[in-house]
C-alpha positions in Angstrom: 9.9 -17.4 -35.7 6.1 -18.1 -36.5 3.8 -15.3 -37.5 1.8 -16.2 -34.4 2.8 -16.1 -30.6 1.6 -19.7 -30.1 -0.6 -20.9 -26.9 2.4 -22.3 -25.1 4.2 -18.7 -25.5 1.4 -16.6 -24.0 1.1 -19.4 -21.3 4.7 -18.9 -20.6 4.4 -14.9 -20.8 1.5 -14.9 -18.4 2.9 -17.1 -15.8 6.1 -16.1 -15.7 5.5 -12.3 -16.4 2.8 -12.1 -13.5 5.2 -13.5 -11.2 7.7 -11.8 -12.1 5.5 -8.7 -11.5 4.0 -10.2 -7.9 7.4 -10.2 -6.9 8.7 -6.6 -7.9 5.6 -5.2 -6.4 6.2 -6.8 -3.2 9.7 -5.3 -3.4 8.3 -1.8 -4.2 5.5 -1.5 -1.9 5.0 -4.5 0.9 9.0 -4.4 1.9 8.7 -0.5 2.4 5.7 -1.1 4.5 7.4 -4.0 6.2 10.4 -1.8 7.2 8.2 1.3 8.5 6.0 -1.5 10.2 8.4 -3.8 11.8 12.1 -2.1 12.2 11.6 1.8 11.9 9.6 4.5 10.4 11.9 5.5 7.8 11.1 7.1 4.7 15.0 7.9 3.8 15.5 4.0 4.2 12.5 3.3 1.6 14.1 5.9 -0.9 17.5 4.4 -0.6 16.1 1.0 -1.3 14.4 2.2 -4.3 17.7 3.8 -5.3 20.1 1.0 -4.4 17.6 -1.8 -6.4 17.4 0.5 -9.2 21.5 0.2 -9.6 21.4 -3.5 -9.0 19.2 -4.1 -11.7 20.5 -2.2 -14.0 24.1 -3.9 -13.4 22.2 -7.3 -13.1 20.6 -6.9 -16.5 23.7 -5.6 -18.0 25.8 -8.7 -17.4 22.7 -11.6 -17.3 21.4 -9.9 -21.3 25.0 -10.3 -22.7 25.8 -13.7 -21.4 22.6 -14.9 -22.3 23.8 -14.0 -26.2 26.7 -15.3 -25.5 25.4 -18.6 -24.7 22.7 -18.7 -27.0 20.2 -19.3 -24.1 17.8 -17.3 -22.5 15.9 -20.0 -20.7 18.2 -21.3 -18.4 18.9 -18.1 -17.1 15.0 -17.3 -16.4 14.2 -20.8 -14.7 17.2 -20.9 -12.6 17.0 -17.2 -12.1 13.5 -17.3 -11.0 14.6 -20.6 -8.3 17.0 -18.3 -6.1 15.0 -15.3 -6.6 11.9 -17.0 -4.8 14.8 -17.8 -1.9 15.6 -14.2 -1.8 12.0 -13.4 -0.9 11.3 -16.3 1.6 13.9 -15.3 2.9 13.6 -11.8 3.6 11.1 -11.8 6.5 12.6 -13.6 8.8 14.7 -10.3 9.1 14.2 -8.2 12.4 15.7 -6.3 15.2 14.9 -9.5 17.7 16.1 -11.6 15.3 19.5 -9.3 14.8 19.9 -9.1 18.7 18.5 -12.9 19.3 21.0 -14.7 16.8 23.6 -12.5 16.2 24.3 -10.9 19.7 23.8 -7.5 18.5 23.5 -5.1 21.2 19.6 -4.2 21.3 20.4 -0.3 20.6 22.3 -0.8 17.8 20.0 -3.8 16.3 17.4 -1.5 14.7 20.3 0.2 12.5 22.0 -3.3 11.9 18.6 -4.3 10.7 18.0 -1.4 8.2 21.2 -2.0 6.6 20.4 -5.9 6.4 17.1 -5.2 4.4 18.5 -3.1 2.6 21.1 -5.9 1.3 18.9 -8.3 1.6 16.5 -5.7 -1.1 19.9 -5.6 -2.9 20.4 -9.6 -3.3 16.9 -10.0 -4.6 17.3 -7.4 -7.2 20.7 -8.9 -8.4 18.6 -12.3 -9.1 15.4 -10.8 -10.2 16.6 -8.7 -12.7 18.7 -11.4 -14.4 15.9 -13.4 -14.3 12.9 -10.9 -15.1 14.9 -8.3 -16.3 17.3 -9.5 -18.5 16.7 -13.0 -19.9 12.6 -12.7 -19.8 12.5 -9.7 -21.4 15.0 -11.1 -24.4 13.0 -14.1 -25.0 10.1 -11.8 -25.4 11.8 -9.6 -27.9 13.2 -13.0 -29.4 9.9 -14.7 -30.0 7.5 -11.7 -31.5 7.1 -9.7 -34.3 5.7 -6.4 -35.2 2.6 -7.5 -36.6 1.7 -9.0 -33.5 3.9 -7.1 -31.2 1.7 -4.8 -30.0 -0.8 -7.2 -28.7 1.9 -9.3 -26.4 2.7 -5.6 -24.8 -0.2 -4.7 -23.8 -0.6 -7.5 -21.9 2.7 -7.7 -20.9 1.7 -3.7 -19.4 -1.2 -4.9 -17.9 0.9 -8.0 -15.7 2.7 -4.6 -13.5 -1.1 -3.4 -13.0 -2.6 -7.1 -12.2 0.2 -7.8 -9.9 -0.6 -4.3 -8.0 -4.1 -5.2 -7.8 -3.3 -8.6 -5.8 -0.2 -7.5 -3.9 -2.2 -3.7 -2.6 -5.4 -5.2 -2.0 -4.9 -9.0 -1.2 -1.4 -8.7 0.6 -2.7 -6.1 2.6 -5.4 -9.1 4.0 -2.9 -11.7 4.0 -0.4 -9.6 6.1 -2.9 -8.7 9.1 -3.8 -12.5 8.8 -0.6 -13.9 8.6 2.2 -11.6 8.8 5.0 -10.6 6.8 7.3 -13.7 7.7 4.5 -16.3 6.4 3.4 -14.4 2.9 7.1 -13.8 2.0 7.5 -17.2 2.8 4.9 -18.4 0.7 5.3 -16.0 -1.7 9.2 -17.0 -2.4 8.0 -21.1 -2.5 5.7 -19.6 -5.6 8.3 -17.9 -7.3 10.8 -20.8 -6.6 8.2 -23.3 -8.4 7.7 -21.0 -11.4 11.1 -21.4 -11.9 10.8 -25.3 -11.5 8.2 -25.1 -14.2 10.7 -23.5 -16.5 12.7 -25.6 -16.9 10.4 -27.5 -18.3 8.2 -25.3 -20.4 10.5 -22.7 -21.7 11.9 -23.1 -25.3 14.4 -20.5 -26.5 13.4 -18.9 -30.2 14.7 -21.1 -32.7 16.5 -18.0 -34.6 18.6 -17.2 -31.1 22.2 -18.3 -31.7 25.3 -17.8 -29.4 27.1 -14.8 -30.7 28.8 -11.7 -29.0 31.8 -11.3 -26.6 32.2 -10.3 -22.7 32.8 -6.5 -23.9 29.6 -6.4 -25.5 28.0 -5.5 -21.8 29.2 -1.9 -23.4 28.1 -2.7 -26.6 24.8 -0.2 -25.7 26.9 2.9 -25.2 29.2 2.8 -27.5 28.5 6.2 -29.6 28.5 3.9 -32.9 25.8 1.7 -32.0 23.5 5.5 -31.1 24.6 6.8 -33.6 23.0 3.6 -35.5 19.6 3.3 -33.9 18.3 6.9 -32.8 14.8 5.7 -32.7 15.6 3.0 -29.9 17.5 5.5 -28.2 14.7 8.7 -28.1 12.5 5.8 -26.6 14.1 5.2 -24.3 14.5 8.8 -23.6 10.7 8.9 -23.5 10.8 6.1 -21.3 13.3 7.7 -18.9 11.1 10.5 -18.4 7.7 8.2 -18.1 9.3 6.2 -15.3 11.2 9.3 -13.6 7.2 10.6 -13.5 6.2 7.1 -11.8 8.7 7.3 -9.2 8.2 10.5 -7.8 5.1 9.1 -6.3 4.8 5.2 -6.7 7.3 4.4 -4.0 5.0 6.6 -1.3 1.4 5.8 -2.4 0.2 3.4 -0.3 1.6 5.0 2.5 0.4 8.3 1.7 -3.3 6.4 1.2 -2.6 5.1 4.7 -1.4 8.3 6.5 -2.5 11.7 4.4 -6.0 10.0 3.2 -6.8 8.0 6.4 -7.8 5.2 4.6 -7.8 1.8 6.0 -6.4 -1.6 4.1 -9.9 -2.5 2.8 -10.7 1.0 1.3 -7.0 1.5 0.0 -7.1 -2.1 -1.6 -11.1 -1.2 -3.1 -9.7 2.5 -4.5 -7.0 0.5 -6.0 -8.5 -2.8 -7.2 -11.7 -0.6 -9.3 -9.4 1.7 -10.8 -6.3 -1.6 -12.3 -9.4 -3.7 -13.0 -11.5 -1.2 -15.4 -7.9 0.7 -16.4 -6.7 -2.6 -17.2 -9.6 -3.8 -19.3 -9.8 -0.6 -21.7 -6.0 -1.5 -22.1 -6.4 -4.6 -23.6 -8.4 -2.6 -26.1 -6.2 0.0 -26.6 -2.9 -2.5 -27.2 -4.9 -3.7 -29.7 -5.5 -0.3 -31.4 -1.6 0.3 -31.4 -0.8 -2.3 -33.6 -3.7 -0.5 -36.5 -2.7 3.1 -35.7 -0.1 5.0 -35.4 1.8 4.6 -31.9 3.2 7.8 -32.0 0.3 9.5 -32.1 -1.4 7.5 -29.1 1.6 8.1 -27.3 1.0 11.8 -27.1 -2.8 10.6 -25.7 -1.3 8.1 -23.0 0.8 10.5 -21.7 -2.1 13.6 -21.4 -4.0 11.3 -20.3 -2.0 9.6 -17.1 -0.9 13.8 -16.1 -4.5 14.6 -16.4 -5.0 11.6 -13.5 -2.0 12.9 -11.8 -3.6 16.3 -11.7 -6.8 15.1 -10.6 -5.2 12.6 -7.5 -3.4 16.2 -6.2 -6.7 17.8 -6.6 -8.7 15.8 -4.6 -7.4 15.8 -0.9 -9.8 16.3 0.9 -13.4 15.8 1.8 -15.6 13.3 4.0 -14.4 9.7 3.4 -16.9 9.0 1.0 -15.8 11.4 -1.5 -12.7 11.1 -1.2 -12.8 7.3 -2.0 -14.6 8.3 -5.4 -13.0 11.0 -6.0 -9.3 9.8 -5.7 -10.5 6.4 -7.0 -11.5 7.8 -10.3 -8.8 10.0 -10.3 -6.1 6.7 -10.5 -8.3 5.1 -12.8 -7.6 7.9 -15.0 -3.8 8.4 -14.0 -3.5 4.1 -14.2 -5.4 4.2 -17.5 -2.5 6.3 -19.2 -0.1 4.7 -17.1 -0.4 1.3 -18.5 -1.0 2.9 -22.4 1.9 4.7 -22.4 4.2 1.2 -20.8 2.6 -0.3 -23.7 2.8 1.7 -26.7 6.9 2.3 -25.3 7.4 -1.1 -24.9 6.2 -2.0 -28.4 7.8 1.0 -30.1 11.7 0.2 -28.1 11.0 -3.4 -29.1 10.2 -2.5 -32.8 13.4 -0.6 -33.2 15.5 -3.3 -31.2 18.5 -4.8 -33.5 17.4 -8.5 -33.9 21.2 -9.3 -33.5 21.8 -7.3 -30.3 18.4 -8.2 -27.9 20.5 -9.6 -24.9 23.5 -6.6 -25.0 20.6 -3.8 -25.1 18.2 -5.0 -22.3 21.4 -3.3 -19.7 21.4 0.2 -22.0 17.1 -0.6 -21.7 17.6 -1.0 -17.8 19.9 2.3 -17.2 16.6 4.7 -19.1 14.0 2.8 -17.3 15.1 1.3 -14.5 18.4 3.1 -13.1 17.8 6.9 -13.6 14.3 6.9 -13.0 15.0 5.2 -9.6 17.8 7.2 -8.8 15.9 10.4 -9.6 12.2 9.5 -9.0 12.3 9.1 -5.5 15.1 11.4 -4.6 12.8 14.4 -6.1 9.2 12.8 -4.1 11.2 12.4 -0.7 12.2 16.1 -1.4 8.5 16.9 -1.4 7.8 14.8 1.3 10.6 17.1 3.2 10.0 20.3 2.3 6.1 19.8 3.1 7.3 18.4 6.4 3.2 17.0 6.8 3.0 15.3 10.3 0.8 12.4 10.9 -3.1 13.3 11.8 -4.0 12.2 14.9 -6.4 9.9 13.1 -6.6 7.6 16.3 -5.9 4.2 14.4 -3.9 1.2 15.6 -3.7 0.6 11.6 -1.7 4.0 10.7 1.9 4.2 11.0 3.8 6.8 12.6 6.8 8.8 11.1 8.8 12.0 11.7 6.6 13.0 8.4 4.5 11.7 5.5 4.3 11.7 1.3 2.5 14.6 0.9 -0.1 15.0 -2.1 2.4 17.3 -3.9 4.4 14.8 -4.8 1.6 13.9 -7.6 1.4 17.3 -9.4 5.5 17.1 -9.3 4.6 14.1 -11.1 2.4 15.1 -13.3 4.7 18.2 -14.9 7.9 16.0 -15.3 5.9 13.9 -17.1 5.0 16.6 -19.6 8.3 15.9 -20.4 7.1 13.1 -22.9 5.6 15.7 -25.1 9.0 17.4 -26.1 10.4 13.6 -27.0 8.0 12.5 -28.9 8.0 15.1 -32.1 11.8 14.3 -32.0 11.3 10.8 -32.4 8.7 11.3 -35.4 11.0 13.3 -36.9 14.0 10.8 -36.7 11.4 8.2 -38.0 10.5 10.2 -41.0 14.1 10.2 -41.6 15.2 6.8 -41.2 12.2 5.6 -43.8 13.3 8.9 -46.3 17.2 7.4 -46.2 16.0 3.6 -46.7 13.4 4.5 -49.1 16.6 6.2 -51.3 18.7 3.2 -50.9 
């Protein structure tokens, strides 16, 4: 491994990470909208998908890291990955009650229900490739081909993708929908992935210090109490990271549709609140990844984290007012909330990848995928669609073709809820400090 990323490795990060990102945005925001839209207004169906992905993936990611050791090969696994993932998406919006009662000779009263449960799998099937693709294998070859020195750079960038790919898929899909329809941009959208993938095979090149090692039972290998026992630090991290995106999901699942409903605001305003605050969050990021790699990220980490529960705070607080205000007021209060969001993905992603074993990249990404992907998607939205619940908010009458209707709505609640469990952070992080100090005492002895 060089001491440098190289040009064709940041070309390969970018493309294939802001894909990858395109396409798991799409998943967690556009196919919620397109099932309230287009077969029911359902947010139990939107929290079940989140849920159901979340156990795909982290079963996915499980499997697809340990073969991938096992075959020495990470990059067949992406490209190929990447090819029937696109498929998955193109073919996702050709899903509908007409179509469910037109082709299959569903009876029309049952075809909204035989529907739900189709997205649902259809959600499901996309996950399974995504995640061995994106997940998995992409995630290894990152880990594979950097080093500390320079590792904090690639992850900011790497944080900044999710953020980019929010910032086309909120604003710009949002267009593209009214224009075109969901059928047509998952269409499209899948044909892009699908080429990525093309280009892989081509343009990726697997580290040159990967080798095929490990066995089938190594999809364990993560929680045996041996190998915990062995790396604390990469397991507190994750336990910071558990909490981080158990914070996320308690609102990120509902926020365009809460813009939509609770705020009144149409797709132009929505995608303008949202594309100011990723563009100008994003650029102090780049900054700020580079400032983890000369001070301490430990430290930082205790900013990121006031920081995004200070723009939580501020998105509960401001719920009201003429439009106007609300669209500056919100707006800066995501820019704030998205500024710390990004840092602390970074500064996690740097510090789990730092304390990674170099021999065991492909096994953890599974144990990686159960602390940020499974619980926090199992929990997240269980505890916002509680919220939503219990505030029971009905739609405004806000006399818009463009607004959807439900029995009730997110409800800005579902922010502060957000904003406490993510004060969690600050308990993990002295504990992980401490078992640093620890680990550098006992090596500095031997």
């Amino acid at each position: 491994m060089t001491e440098k990323f190289g040009k064709r490795n940041w070309s390969i990060l970018i493309l294939f990470g802001l894909i990858g990102q395109i396409a798991w945005s799409v998943e967690n925001m556009y196919f919620n909208l397109f099932v309230f839209e287009t077969v029911a207004p359902s947010l139990e169906t939107v929290t079940l998908m989140v849920q159901l992905s979340g156990i795909v993936a982290t079963i996915a990611t499980l499997i697809a890291g340990t073969f991938s050791d096992k075959a020495g090969n990470r990059s067949r696994f992406i490209s190929i990955g990447y090819i029937i993932w696109g498929v998955s998406v193109a073919l996702f919006g050709f899903l509908s009650p007409d179509t469910v009662h037109g082709l299959f000779g569903v009876p029309i009263e049952n075809a909204v229900f035989v529907t739900l449960v189709a997205v649902v799998v259809g959600d499901c099937i996309m996950t399974l490739f995504g995640s061995t693709a994106n997940d998995a294998c992409f995630n290894a070859w990152v880990t594979d081909n950097t080093k500390p020195s320079f590792r904090g750079s690639v992850e900011g960038i790497l944080a900044i993708l999710p953020l980019v790919a929010m910032l086309i898929v909120a604003g710009g899909f949002g267009i593209l929908v009214e224009a075109m329809g969901y059928k047509m941009l998952f269409l499209i959208l899948g044909l892009v992935i699908s080429l990525c993938g093309v280009f892989g095979l081509f343009l990726i090149k697997d580290s040159a210090e990967l080798s095929k090692n490990g066995t089938l039972k190594d999809i364990f290998y993560g929680f045996m109490p041996s190998v915990v026992k062995k790396n604390p630090s990469f397991y507190v991290t994750l336990l910071i990271v558990m909490v981080y995106g158990i914070a996320c999901q308690v609102f990120m699942p509902y926020l365009i549709i809460y813009m939509k409903t609770f705020l009144g605001f149409s797709v132009i305003e929505y995608s303008i609140v949202f594309g100011a605050a990723i563009i100008v969050g994003a650029i102090i990021n780049v900054f700020l990844g580079r400032l983890s790699d000369k001070k301490n990220k430990y430290t930082l980490l205790y900013i990121a984290s006031a920081i995004m529960a200070v723009g939580l705070i501020g998105m509960y607080v401001f719920q009201s007012g003429d439009k106007l205000t609300l669209l500056v007021t919100f707006g800066l209060a995501g820019f704030v909330m998205i500024t710390g969001y990004i840092f602390v993905s970074a500064l996690c992603g740097s510090i789990v990848r730092d304390h990674t074993p170099s021999g065991a990249v492909g096994k953890l990404q599974g144990v990686r995928m159960v602390f940020s992907v499974l619980i926090p998607m199992l929990v997240g939205p269980m505890i916002g669609n509680a919220v939503n619940k219990t505030m029971n908010i009905p739609l405004p009458d806000l006399n818009s073709a463009d607004v959807m209707t439900t029995q009730y709505i997110p409800a800005p609640q579902i922010f502060l809820v957000g904003a406490i469990v993510s004060l969690g952070m600050f308990i993990l992080i002295p504990l992980l400090v401490k078992i640093n100090s620890k680990v550098r005492s006992d090596n500095a002895e031997n």
